[in-house]
gemmi code that builds the backbone of each chain (N, CA, C; Angstrom):
import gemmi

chains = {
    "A": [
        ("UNK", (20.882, -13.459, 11.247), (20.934, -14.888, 10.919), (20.118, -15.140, 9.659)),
        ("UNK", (20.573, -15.939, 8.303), (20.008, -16.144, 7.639), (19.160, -17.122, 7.871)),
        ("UNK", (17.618, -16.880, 7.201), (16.641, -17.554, 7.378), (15.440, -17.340, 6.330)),
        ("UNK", (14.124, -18.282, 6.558), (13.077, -17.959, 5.638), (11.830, -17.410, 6.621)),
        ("UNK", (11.284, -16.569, 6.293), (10.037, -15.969, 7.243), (8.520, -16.043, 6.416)),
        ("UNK", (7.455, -16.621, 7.021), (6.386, -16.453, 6.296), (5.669, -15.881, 7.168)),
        ("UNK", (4.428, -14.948, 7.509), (3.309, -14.027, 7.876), (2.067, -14.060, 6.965)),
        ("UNK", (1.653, -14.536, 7.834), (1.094, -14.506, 9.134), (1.161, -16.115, 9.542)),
        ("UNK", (1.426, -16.619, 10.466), (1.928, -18.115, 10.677), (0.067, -19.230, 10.743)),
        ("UNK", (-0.946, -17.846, 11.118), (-2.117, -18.564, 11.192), (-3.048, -17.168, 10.598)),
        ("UNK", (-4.387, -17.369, 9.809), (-5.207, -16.939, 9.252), (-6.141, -17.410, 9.397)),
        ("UNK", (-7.677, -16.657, 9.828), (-8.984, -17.346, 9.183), (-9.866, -16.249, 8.402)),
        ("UNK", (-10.172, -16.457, 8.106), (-10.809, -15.233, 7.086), (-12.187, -15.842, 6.368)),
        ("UNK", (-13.147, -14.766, 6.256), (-13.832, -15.385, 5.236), (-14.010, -15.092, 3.954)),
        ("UNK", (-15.368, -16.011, 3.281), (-15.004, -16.875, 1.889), (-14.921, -15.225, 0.947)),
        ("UNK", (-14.044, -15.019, 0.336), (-14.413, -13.804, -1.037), (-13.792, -12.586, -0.581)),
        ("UNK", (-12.744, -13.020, 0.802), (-11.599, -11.969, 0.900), (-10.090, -12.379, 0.027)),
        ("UNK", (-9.881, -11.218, -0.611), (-8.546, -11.545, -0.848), (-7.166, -10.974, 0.441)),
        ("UNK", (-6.490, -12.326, 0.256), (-5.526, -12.334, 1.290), (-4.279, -12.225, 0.543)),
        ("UNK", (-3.010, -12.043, 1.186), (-1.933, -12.180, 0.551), (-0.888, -12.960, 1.836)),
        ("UNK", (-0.133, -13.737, 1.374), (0.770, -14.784, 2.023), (1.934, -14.453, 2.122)),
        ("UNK", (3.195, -13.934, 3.017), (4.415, -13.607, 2.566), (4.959, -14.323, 3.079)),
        ("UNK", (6.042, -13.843, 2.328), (7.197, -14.951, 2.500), (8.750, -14.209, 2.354)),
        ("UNK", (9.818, -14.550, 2.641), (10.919, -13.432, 2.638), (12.313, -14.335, 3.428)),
        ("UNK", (13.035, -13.978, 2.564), (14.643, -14.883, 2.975), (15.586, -13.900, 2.285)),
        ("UNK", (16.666, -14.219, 3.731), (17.467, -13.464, 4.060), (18.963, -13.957, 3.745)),
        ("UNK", (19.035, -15.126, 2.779), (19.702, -16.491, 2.282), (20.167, -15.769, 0.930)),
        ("UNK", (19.403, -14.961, 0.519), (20.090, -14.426, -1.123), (19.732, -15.688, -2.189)),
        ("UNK", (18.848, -16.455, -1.752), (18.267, -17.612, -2.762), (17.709, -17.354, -3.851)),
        ("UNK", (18.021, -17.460, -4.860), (17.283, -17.363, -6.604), (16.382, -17.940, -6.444)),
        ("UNK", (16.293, -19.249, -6.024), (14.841, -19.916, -6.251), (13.913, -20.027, -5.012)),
        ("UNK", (12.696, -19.729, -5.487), (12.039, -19.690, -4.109), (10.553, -20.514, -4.742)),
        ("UNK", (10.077, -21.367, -3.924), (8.866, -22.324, -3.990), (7.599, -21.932, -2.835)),
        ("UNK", (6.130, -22.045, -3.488), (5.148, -22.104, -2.187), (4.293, -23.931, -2.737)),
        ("UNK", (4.162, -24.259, -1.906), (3.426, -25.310, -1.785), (2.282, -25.502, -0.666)),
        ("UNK", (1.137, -26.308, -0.999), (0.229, -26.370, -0.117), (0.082, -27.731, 0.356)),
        ("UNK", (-0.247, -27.631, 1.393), (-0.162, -28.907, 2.364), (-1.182, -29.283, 2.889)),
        ("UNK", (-1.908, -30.035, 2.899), (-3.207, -30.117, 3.855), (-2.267, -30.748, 5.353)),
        ("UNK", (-2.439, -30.682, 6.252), (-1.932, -31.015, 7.285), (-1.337, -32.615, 7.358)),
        ("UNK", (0.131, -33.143, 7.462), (0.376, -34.155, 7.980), (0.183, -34.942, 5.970)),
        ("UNK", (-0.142, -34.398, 5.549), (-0.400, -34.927, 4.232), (0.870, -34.458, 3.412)),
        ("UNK", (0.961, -35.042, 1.908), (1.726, -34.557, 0.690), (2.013, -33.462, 0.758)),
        ("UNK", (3.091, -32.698, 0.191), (3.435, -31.388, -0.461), (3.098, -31.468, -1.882)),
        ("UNK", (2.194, -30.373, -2.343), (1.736, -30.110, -3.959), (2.851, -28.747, -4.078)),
        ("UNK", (3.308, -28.679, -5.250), (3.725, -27.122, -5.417), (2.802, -26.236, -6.315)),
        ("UNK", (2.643, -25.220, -5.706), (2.157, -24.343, -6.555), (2.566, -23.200, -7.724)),
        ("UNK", (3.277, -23.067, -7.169), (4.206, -21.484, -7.844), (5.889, -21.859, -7.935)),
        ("UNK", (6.292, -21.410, -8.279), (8.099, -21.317, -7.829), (9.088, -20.537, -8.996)),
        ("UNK", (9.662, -19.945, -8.263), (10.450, -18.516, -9.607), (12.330, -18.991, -9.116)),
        ("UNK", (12.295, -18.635, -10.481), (13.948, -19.003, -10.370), (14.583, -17.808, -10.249)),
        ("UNK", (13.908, -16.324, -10.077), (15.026, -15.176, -10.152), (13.779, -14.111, -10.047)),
        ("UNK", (14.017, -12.996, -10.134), (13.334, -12.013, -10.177), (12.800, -11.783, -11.515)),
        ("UNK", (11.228, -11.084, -11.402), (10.641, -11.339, -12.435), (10.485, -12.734, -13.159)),
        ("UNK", (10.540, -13.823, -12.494), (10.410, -15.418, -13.219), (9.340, -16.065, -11.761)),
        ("UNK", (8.159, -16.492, -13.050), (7.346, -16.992, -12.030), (6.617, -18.208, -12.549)),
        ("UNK", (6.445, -19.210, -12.355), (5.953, -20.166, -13.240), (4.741, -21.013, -12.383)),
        ("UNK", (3.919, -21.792, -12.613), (2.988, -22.320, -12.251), (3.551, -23.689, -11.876)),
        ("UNK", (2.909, -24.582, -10.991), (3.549, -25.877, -10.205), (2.543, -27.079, -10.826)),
        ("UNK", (2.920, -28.057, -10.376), (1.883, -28.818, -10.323), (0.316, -29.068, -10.259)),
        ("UNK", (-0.197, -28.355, -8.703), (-1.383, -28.132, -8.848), (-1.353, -27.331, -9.204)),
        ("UNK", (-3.163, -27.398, -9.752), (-3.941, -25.921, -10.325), (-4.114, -24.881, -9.283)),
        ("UNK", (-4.007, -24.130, -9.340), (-3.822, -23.314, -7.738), (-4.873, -21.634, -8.747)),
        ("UNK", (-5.633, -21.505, -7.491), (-6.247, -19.999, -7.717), (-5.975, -18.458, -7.771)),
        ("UNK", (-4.182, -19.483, -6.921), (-3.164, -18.137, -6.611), (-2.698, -17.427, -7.555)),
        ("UNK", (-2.004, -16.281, -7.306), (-1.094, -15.712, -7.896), (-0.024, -15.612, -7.628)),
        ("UNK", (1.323, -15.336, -7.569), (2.688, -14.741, -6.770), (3.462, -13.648, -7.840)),
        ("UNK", (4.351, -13.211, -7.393), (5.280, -12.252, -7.899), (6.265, -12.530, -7.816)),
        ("UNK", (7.371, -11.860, -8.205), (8.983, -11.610, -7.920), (9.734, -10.724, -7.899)),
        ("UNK", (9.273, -9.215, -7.515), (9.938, -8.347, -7.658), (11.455, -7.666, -6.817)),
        ("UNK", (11.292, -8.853, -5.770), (12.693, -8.655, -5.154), (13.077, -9.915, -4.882)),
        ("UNK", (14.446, -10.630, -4.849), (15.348, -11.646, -4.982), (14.370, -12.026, -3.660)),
        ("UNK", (14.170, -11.511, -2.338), (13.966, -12.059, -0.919), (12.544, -11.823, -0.484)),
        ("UNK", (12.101, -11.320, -1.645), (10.477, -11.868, -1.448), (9.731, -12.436, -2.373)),
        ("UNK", (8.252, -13.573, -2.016), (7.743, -13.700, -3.282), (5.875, -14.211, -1.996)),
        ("UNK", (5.269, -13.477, -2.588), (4.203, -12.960, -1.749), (2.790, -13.940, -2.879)),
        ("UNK", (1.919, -14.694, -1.851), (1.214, -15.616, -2.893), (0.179, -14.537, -2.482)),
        ("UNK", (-0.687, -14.159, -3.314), (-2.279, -13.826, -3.171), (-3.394, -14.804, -3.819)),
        ("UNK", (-4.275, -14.727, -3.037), (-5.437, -15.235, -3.517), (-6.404, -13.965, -3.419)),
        ("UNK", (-7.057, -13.817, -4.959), (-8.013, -12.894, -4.818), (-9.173, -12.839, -4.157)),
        ("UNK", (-9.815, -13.984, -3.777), (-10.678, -14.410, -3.409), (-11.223, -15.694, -2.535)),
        ("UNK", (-10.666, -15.401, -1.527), (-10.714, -16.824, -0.476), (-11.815, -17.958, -0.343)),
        ("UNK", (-11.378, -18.807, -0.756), (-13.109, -19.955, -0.466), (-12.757, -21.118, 0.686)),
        ("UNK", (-13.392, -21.606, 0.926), (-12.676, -22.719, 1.819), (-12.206, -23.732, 1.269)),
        ("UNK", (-11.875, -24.092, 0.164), (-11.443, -25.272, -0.424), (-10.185, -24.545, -0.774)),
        ("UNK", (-10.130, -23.499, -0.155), (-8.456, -22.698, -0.064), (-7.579, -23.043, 1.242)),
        ("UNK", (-8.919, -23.475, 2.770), (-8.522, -24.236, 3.910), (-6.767, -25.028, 3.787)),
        ("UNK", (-5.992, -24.844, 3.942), (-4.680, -25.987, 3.778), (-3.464, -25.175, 5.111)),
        ("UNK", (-2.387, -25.597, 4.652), (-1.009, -25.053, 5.093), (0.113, -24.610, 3.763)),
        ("UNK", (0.214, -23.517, 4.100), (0.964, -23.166, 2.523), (2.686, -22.783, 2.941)),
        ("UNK", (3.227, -23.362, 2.576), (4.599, -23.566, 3.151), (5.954, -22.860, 1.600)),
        ("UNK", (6.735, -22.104, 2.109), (7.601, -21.628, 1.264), (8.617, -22.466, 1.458)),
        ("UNK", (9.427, -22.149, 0.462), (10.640, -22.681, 0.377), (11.549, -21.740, -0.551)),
        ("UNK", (12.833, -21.511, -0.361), (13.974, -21.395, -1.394), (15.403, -22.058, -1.180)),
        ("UNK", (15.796, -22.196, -2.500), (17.173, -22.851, -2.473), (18.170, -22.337, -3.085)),
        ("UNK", (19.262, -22.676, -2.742), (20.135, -21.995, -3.887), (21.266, -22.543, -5.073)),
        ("UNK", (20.768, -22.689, -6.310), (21.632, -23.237, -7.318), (22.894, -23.687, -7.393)),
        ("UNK", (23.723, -22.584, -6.609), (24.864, -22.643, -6.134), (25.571, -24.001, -5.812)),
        ("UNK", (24.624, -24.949, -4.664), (24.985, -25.291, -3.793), (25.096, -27.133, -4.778)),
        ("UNK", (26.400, -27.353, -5.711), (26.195, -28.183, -6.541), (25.140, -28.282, -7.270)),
        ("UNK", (23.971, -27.434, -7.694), (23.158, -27.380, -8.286), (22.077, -28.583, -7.725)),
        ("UNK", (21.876, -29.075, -6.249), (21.695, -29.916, -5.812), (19.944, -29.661, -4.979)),
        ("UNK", (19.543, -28.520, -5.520), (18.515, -27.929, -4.882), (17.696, -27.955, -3.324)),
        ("UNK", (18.410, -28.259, -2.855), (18.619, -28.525, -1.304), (17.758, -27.135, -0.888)),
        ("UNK", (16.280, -27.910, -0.524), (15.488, -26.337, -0.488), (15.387, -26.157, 1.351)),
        ("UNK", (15.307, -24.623, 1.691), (15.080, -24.345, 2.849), (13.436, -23.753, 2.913)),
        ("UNK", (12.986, -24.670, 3.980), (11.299, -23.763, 4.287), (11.183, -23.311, 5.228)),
        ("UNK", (10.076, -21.964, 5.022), (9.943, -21.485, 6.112), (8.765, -22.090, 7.244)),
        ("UNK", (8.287, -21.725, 8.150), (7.513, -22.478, 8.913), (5.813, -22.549, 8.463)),
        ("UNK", (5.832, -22.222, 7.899), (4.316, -22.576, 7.420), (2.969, -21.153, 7.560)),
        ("UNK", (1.957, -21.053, 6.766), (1.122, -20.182, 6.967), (-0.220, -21.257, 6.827)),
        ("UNK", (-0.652, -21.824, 8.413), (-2.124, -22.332, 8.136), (-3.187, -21.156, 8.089)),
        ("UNK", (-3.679, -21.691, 6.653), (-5.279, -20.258, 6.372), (-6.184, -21.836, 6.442)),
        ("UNK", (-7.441, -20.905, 7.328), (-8.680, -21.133, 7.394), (-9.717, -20.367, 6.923)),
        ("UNK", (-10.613, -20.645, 6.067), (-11.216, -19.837, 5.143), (-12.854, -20.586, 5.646)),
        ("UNK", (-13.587, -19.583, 6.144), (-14.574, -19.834, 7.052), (-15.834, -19.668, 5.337)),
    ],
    "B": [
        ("UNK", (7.816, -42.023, -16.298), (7.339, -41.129, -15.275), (8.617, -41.243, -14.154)),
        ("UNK", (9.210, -39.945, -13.907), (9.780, -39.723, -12.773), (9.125, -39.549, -11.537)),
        ("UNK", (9.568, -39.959, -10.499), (8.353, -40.369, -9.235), (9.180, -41.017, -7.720)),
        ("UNK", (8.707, -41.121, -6.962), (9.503, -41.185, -5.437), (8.345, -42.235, -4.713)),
        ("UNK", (8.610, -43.068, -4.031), (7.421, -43.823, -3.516), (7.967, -44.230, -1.917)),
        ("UNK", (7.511, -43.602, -1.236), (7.286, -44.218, 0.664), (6.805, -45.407, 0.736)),
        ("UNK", (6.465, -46.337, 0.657), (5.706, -47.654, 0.384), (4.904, -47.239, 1.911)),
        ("UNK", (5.450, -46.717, 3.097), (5.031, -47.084, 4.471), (4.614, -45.576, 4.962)),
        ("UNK", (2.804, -45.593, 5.305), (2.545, -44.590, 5.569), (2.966, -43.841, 6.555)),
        ("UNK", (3.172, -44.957, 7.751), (3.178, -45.123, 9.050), (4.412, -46.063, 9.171)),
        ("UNK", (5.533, -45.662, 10.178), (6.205, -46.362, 10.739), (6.137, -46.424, 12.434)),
        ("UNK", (6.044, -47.279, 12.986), (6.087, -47.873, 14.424), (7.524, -48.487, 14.967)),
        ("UNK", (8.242, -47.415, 16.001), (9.337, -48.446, 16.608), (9.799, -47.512, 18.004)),
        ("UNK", (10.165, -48.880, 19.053), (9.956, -48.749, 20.208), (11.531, -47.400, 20.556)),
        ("UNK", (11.156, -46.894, 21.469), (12.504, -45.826, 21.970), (13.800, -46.491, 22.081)),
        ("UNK", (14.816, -46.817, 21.500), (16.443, -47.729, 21.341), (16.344, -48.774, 20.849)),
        ("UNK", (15.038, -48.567, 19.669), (15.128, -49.635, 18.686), (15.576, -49.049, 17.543)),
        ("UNK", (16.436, -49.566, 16.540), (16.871, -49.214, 15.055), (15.481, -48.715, 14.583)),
        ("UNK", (15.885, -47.875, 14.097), (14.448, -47.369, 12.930), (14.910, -47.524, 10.891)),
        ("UNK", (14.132, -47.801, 10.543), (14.374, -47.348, 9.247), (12.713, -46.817, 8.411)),
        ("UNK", (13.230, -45.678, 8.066), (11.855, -45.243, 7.210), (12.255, -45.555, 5.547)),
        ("UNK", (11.117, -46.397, 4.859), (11.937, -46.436, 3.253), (11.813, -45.536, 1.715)),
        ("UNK", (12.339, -45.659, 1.114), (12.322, -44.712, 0.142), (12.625, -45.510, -1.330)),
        ("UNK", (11.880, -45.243, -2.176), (12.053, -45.723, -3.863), (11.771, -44.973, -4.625)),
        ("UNK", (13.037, -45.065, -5.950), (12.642, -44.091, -6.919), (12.419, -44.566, -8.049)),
        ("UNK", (12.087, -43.188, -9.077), (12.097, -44.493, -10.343), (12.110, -42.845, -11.269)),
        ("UNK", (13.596, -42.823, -11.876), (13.836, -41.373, -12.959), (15.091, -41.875, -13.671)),
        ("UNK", (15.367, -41.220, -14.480), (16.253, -41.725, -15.499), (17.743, -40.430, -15.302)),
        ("UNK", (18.630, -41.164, -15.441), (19.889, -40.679, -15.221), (20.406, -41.172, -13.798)),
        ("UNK", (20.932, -40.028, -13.026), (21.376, -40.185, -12.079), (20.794, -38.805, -11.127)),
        ("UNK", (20.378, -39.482, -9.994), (19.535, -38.638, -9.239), (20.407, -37.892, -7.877)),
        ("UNK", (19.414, -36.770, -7.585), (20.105, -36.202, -6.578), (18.943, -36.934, -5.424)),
        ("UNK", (19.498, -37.334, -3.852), (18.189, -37.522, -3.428), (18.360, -36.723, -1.943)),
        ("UNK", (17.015, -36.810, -1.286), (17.222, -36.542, -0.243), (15.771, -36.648, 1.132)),
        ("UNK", (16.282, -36.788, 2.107), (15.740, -36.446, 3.095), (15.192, -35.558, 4.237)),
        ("UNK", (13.776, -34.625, 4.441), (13.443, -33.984, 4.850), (12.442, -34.447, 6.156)),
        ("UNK", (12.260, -33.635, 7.390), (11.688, -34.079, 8.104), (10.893, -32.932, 8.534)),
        ("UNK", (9.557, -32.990, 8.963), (8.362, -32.195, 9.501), (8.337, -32.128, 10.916)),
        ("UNK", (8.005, -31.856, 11.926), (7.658, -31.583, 12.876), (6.455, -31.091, 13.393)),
        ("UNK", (5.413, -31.326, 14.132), (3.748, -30.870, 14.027), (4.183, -29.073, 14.541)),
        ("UNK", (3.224, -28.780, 13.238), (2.530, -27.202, 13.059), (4.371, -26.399, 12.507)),
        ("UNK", (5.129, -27.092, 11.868), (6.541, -26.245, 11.238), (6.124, -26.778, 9.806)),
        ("UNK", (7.383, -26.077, 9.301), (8.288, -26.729, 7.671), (8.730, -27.116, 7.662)),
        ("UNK", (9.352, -27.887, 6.665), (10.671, -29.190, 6.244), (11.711, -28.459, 6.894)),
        ("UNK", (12.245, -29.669, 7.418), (13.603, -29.143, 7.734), (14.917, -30.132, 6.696)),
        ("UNK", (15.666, -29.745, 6.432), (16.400, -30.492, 5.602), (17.557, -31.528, 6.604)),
        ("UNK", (17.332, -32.776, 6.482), (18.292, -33.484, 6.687), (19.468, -34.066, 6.421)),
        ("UNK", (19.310, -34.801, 5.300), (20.424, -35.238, 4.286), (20.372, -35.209, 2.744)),
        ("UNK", (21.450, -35.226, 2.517), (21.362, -35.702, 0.541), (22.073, -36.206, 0.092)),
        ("UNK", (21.761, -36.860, -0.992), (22.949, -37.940, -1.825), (23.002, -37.323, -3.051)),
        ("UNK", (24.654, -37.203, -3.223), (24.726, -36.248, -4.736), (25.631, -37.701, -5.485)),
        ("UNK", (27.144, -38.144, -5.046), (27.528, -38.854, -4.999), (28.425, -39.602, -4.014)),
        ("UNK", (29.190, -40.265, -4.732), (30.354, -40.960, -4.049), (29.457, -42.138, -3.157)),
        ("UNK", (30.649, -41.859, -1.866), (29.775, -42.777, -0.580), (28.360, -43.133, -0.941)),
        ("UNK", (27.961, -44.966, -0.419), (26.841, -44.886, -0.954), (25.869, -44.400, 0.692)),
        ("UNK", (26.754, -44.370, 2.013), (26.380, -43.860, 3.180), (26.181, -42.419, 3.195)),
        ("UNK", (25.552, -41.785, 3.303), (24.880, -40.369, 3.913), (25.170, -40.433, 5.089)),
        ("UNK", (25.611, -39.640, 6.144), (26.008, -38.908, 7.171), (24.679, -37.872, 7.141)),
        ("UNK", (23.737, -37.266, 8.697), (23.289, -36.331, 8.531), (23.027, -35.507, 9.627)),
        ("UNK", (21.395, -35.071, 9.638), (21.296, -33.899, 11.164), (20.974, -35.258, 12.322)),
        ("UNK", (21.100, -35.210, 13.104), (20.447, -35.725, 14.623), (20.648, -36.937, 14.213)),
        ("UNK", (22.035, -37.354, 14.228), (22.595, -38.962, 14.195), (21.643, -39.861, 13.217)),
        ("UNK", (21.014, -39.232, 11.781), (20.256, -40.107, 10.854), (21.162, -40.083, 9.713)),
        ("UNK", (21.247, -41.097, 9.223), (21.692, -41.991, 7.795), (21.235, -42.059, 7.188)),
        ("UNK", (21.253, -42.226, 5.831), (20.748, -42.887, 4.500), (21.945, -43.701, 3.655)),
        ("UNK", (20.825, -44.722, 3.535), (21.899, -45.575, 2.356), (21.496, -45.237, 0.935)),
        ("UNK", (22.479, -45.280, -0.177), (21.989, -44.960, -1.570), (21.800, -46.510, -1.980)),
        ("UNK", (20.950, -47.105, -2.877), (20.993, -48.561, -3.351), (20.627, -48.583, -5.013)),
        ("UNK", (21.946, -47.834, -5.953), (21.550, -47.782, -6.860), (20.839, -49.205, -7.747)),
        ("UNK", (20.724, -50.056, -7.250), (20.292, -51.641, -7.848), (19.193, -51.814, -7.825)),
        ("UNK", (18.494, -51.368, -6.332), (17.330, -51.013, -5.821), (16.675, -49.904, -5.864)),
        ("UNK", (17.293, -48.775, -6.683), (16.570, -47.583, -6.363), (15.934, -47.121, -5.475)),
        ("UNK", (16.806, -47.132, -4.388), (16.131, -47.375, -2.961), (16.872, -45.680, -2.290)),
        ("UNK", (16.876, -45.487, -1.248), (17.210, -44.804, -0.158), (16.790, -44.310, 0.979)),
        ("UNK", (16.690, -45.385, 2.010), (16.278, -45.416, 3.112), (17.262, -44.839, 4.013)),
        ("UNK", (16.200, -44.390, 4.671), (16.451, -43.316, 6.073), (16.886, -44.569, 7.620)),
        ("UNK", (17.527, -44.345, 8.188), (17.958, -44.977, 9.370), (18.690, -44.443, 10.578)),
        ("UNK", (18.435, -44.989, 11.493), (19.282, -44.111, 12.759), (19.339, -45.365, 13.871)),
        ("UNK", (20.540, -45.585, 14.025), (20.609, -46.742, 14.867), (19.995, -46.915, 16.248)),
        ("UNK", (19.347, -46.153, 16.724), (18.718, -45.759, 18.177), (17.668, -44.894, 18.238)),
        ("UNK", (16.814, -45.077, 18.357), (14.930, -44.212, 17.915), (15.293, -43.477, 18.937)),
        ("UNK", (14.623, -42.340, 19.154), (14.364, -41.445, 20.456), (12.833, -41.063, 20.207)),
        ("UNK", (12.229, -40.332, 20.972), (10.858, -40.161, 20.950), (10.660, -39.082, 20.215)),
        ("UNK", (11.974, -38.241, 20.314), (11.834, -37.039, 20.211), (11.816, -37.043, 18.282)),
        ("UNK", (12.196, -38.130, 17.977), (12.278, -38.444, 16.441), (10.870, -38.412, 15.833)),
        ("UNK", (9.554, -38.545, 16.830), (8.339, -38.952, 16.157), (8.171, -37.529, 15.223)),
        ("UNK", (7.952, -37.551, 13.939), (7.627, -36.449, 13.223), (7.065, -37.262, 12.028)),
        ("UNK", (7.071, -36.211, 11.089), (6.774, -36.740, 9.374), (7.930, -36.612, 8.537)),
        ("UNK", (8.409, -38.010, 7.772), (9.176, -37.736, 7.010), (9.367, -37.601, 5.773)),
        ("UNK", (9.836, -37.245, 4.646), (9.963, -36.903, 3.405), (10.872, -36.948, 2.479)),
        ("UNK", (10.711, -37.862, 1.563), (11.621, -38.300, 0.825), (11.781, -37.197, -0.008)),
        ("UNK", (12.957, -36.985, -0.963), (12.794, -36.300, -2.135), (13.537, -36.863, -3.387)),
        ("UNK", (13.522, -36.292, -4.459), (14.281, -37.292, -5.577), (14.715, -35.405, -6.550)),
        ("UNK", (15.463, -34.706, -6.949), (15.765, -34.105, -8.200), (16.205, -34.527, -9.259)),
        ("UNK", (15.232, -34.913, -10.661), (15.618, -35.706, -11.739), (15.199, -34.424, -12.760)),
        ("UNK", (15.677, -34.784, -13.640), (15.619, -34.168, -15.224), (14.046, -34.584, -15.886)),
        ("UNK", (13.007, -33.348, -15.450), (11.856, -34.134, -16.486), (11.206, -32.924, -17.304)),
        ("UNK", (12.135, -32.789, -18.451), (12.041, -31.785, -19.372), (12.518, -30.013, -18.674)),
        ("UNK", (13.783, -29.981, -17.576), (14.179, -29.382, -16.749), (14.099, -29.974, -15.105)),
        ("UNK", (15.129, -29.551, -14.312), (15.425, -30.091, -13.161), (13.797, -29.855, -12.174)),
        ("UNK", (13.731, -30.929, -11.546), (12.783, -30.797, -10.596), (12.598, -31.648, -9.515)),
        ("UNK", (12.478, -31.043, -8.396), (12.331, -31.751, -7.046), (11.004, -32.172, -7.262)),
        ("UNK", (11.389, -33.567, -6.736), (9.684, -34.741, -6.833), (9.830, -35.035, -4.945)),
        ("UNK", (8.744, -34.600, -4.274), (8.600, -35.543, -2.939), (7.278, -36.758, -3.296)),
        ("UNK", (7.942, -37.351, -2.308), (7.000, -38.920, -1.472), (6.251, -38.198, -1.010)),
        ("UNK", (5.152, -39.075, -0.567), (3.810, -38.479, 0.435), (4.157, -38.462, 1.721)),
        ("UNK", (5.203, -38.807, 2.080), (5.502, -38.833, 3.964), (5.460, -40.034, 4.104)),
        ("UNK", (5.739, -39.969, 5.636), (6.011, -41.177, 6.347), (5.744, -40.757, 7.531)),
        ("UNK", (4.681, -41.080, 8.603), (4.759, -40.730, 10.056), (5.781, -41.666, 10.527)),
        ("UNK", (6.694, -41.029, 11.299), (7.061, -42.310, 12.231), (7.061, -41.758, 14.209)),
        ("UNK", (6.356, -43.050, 14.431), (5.931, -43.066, 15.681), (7.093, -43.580, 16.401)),
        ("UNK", (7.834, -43.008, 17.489), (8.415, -43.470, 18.675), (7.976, -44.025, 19.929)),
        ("UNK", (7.781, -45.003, 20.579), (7.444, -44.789, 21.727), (8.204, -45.409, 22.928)),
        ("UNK", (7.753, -44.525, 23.934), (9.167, -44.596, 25.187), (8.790, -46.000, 25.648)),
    ],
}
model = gemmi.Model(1)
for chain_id, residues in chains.items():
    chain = gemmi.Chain(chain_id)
    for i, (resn, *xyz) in enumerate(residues, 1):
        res = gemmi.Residue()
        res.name, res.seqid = resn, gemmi.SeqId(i, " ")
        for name, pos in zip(("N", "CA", "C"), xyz):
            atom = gemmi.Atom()
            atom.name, atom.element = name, gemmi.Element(name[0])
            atom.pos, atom.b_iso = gemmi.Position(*pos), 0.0
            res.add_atom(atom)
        chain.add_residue(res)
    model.add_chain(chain)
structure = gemmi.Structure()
structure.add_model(model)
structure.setup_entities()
């Protein structure tokens, strides 16, 4: 069944570990988005790549990094965890295709707690 | 400035009462829009969208949207609340701002109660 998967669905870790966030769809989507959420609050975007090897920076200033080396993954790291990293970081991809109408699919969320 | 506005943080309405959650935009051209809904501790789930035509939206779990190009409006509606509706909702808008980009609203709780 096509779908979006993120791992680990919950995290706590502490401050000055680097973690990495995945994410992975099985949709064949070009574009794929991470955004952070504080709970019940706004979506900010952080990252979002239109294809492999394309990675661009979002809105917020974010500490992250991500990649693109395969169409069905795009994996956020933070080198260095602080707690003002504390949120819900939620993926998304869509696909161009679809009237060019960006109709994004997310996956269920990765809450990190950063002690 | 291209931009999406919930006016209502919080919506309140009783179980088989009409609901409407609202939505305003403000981007230049002609917009794609749409509606997403949260659920506590998930992700968006996608509900509806307005590309054209009809200014009625059809969507998931018997919810509507009207388009109001006059108003730059597009509110969410479902003629009969259920409880099971209480979640967070989310507007969205895709406009042209120096390349295509999805803009969300801040949410909308809306509360059901039996």
């Amino acid at each position: 069944e096509a779908d979006i998967y993120q791992t680990p669905r919950y995290l706590v870790i502490g401050t000055g570990k680097k973690i990495t966030l995945e994410c992975s769809q099985t949709m064949g989507h070009d574009k794929m988005y991470w955004y952070q959420q504080d709970p019940g609050m706004e979506l900010h975007l952080i990252h979002y790549s239109y294809g492999v090897n394309s990675t661009e920076k979002g809105d917020l200033s974010s500490e992250s990094t991500v990649s693109r080396i395969r169409t069905e993954h795009f994996p956020l790291t933070l080198e260095s965890a602080r707690p003002s990293h504390t949120s819900q970081y939620l993926c998304a991809s869509s696909d161009e295709v679809d009237s060019g109408t960006d109709t994004q699919y997310f996956g269920p969320g990765t809450r990190l707690t950063v002690l | 400035a291209q931009s999406v506005a919930q006016p209502e943080d919080q919506v309140n309405v009783a179980e088989g009462n009409p609901l409407t959650v609202k939505c305003t935009y403000s981007v230049s051209g002609n917009p794609y829009l749409f509606w997403y809904v949260q659920y506590p501790n998930r992700g968006l789930q996608f509900l509806l969208k307005y590309i054209t035509g009809d200014n009625l939206v059809k969507g998931s779990y018997g919810f509507e949207a009207e388009f109001n190009k006059s108003q730059t409006s597009f509110h969410l509606k479902k003629p009969s609340a259920l409880v099971s509706d209480s979640a967070l909702y989310f507007c969205a808008v895709r406009a042209y701002t120096g390349g295509f980009k999805t803009i969300f609203g801040a949410g909308t709780r809306l509360f059901v109660k039996a």
